[in-house]
C-alpha positions as CSV (number, residue, x, y, z in Angstrom):
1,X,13.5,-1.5,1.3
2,X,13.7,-4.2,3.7
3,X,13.5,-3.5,7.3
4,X,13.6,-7.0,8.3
5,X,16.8,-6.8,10.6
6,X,19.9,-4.9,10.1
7,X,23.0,-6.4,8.8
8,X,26.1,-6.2,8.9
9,X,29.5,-6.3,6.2
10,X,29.2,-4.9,2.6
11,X,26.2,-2.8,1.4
12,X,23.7,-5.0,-0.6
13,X,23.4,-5.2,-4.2
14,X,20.4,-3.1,-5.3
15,X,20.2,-5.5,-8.8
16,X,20.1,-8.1,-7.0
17,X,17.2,-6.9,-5.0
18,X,15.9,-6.2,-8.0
19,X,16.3,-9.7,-9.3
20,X,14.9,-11.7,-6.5
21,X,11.9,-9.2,-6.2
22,X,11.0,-9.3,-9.3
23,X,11.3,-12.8,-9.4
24,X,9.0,-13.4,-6.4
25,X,6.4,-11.2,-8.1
26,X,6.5,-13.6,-10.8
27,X,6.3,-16.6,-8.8
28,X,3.6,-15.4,-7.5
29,X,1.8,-14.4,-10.7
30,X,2.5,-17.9,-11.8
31,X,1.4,-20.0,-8.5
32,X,0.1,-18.1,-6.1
33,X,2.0,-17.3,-2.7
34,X,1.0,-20.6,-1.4
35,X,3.6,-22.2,-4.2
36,X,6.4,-19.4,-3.1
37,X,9.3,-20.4,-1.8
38,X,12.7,-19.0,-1.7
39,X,14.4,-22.0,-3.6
40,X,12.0,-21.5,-6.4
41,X,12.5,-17.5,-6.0
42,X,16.2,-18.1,-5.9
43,X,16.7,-20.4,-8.9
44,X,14.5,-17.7,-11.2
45,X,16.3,-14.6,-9.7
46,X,19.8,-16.9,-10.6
47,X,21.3,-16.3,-7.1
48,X,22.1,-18.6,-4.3
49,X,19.4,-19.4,-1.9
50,X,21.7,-17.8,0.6
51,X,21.6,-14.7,-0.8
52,X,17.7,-14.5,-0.2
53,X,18.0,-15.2,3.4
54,X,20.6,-13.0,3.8
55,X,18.2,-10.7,2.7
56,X,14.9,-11.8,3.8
57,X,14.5,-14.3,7.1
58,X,11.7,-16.0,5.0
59,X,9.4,-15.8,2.1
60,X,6.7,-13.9,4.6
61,X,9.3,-10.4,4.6
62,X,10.1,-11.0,0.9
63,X,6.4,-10.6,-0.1
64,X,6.6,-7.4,2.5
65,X,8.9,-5.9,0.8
66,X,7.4,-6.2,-2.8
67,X,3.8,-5.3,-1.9
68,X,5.5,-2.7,0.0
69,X,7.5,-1.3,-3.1
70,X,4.4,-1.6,-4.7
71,X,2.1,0.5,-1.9
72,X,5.3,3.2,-2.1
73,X,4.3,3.6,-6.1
74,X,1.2,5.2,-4.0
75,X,2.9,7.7,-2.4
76,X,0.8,10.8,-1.6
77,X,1.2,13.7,-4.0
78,X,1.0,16.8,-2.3
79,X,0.1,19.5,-4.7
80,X,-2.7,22.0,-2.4
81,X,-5.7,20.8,-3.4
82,X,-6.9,18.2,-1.1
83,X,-9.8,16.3,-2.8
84,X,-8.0,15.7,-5.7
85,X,-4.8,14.6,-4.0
86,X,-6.8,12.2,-1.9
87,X,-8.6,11.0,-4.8
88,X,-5.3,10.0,-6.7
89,X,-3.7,8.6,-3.5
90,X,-6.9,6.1,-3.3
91,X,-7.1,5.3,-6.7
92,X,-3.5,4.4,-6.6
93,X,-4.1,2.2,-3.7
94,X,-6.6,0.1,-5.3
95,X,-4.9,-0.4,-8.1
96,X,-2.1,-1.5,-5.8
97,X,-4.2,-3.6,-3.9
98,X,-5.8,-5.3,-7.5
99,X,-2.1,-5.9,-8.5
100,X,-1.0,-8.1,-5.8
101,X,-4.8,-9.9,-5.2
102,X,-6.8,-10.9,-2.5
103,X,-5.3,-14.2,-1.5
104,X,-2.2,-12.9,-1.0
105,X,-3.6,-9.6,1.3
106,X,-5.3,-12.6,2.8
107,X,-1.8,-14.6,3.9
108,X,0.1,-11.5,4.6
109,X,-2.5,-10.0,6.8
110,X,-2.2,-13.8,8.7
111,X,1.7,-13.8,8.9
112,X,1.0,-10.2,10.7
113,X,-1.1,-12.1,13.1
114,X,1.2,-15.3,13.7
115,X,4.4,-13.5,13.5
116,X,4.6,-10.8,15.9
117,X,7.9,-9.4,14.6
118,X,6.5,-9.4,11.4
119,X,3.3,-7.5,12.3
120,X,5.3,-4.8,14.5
121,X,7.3,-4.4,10.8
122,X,4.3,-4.2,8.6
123,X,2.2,-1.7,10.9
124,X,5.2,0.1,11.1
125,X,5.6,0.8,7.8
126,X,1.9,1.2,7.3
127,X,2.1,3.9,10.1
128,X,4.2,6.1,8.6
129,X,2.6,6.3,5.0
130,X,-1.2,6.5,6.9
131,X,0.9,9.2,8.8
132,X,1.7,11.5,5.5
133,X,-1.9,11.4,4.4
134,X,-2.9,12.4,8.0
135,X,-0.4,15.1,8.0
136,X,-1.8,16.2,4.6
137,X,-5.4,16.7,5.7
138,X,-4.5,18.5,9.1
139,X,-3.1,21.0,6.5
140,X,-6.0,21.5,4.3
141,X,-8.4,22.0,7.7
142,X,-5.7,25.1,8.4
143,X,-6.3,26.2,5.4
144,X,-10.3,26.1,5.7
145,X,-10.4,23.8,2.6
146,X,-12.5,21.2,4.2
147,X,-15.0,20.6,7.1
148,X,-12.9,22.0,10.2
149,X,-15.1,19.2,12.3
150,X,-13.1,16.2,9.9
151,X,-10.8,14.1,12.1
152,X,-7.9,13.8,9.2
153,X,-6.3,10.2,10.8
154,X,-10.4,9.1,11.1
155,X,-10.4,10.1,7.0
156,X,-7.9,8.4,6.1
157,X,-9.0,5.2,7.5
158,X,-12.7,5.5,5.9
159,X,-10.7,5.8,2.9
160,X,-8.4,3.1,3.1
161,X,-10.3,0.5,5.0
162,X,-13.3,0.0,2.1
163,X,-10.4,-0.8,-0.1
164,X,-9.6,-3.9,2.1
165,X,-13.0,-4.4,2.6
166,X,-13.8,-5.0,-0.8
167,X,-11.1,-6.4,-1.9
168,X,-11.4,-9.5,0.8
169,X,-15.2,-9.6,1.4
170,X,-17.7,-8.8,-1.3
171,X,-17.1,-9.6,-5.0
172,X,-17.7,-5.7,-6.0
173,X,-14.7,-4.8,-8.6
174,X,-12.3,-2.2,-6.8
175,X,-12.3,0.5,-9.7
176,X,-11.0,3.9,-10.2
177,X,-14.5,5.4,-9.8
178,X,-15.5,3.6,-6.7
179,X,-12.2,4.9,-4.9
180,X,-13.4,8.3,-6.3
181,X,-16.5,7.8,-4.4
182,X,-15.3,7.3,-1.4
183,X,-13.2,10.6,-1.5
184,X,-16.8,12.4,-1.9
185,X,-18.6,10.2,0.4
186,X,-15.5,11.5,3.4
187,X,-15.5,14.7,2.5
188,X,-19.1,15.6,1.2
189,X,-19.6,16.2,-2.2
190,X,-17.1,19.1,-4.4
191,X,-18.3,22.2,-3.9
192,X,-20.4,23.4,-7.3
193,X,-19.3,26.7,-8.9
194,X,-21.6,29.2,-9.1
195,X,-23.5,29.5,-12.3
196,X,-24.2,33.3,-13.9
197,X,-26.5,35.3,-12.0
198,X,-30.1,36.3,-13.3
199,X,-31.8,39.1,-13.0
C-alpha cells in the first residue's frame, strides 16, 4: 500500500507489512502517535528497524499507509441505487475516522502541511477515492435518479468534509445516523412512496 518511493531488489514481504502495521496501530492505541516511533514499532512487529525504513522513510508515511488501509475498508460499493450507496460509503468513513481518532487526523493533516512530499502523497491518494464517488454520482444524474442541478465532486465534499469537521472541532459524537443525515441533507430527503389512492 505504500506509495512512499519506489524501490528497488526483491518484492516486499506482505506479512511483514502486515506485522509492522499492525504493530503501529497498536502503538498507537497504546500511546498515542506522539509516543510512535519506528524503534518501538520495530521491536513489537520483531523486525529490524531497517526493515521499517526500507519501507517507510518515517513514522509520518507509516501512519499513511495504515489510516489509508483503513479508509480503503471504505471503499464505495456501487450497487445502482445512489442514496443508499452514499449513505454506506459515509457511514463507513466515520467509523473510519472514529477508529483512528482525532489527535492523530490532527498530526497527519500537519505532516501534510510541513512535508510537501508527503501532502502531494496523501491528496493523491485522497483524489482518487473522492474521484470514485464523484464518478458514481455523475452516473446516477444520467440516470435521472437525483437532482440533475447536483454538482457530484461538490456532494461528495459536503459529505465528507462534516466528518472532519466534527471529528476535530465540536465534541458532537460522529454516529451512523448523523452520517445518514447528511446523505439526506445533500440530496433532499428519499422520495416517499405513494400511499393507496382514495376515492
Amino acid at each position: 500500500m505504500s506509495e512512499a518511493r519506489p524501490r528497488r531488489g526483491r518484492p516486499r514481504d506482505t506479512d511483514v507489512d502486515q506485522r509492522v502495521l499492525a504493530a503501529a496501530r497498536e502503538t498507537i492505541e497504546t500511546h498515542g502517535y506522539a509516543g510512535l516511533s519506528v524503534d518501538a514499532v520495530a521491536e513489537r512487529a520483531g523486525v529490524a528497524k531497517t526493515t521499517v525504513y526500507r519501507r517507510w522513510p518515517g513514522k509520518a508515511w507509516l501512519v499513511a499507509d495504515l489510516t489509508s488501509r483503513l479508509q480503503e475498508e471504505a471503499g464505495l460499493e456501487v450497487t445502482g441505487d445512489i442514496r443508499a450507496d452514499l449513505a454506506r460509503h459515509t457511514v463507513k468513513i466515520a467509523a473510519g475516522l472514529v477508529a483512528v481518532g482525532p489527535a492523530l487526523v490532527a498530526d497527519l493533516t500537519a505532516a501534510m502541511a510541513n512535508d510537501p512530499e508527503f501532502g502531494a502523497t496523501m491528496r493523491a491518494r485522497w483524489a482518487r477515492r473522492r474521484q470514485l464517488a464523484v464518478e458514481a454520482l455523475d452516473q446516477a444524474v444520467r440516470r435521472g435518479e437525483v437532482d440533475p442541478g447536483l454538482d457530484p465532486a461538490t456532494v461528495v465534499d459536503q459529505l465528507v468534509g462534516p466528518l472532519y469537521y466534527r471529528l476535530l472541532f465540536t465534541d458532537d459524537p460522529l454516529t451512523p445516523e448523523y452520517a445518514e443525515r447528511l446523505v439526506d441533507s445533500v440530496l433532499g430527503p428519499p422520495p416517499h412512496p405513494e400511499g393507496p389512492s382514495h376515492p
